[in-house]
N, C-alpha and C positions, 0 to 999 in steps of 0.2 A: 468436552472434547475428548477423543478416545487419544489414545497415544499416540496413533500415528496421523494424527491429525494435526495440520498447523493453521493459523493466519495467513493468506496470500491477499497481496494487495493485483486488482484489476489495472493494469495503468495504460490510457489513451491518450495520445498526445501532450504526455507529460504529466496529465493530470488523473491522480489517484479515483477511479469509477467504482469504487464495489471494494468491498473485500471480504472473504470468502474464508468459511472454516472446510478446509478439504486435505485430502492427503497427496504428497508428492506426485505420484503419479498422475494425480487429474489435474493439478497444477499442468504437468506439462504436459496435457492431452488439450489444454483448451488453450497454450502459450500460443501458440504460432496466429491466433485468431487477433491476438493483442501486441499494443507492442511492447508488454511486460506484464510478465505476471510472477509478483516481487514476492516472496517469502518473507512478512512481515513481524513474526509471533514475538508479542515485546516490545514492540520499537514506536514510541509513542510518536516518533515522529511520521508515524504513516499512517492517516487520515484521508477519508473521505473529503473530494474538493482539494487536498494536499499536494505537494508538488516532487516530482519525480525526474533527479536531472542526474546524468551520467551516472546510472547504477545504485543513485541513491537518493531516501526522502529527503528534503527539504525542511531542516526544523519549520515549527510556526511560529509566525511573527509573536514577539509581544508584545501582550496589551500595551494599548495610547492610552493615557490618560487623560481626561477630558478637565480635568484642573487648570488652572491659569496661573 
């Protein structure tokens, strides 16, 4: 990634679609098409399939253990 590049999370209906190496700028040339498009560089909790409520990801569940 160049410098001015970051991680942006694609986010539709709450749920994390894409996420994109791009710079600020295109980040918010393609926002208004979505209904978030998250600056994520870092943040492991932003995942593809992942969940996106009030400005922010949603850790992921942990692992069940299938043990008895």
């Amino acid at each position: 990634m160049k410098k001015t590049e970051q991680l942006f999370a694609i986010v539709s209906g709450g749920i994390v679609q894409n996420i994109i190496v791009a710079d600020k700028s295109f980040a918010d040339l393609i926002a208004p098409d979505y209904d978030a498009v998250a600056e994520c560089t870092g943040n492991p909790d932003a995942y593809i399939g992942g969940e996106y409520v009030n400005g922010a990801f949603v850790p992921r569940p942990e692992p069940v253990s299938d043990a008895a």
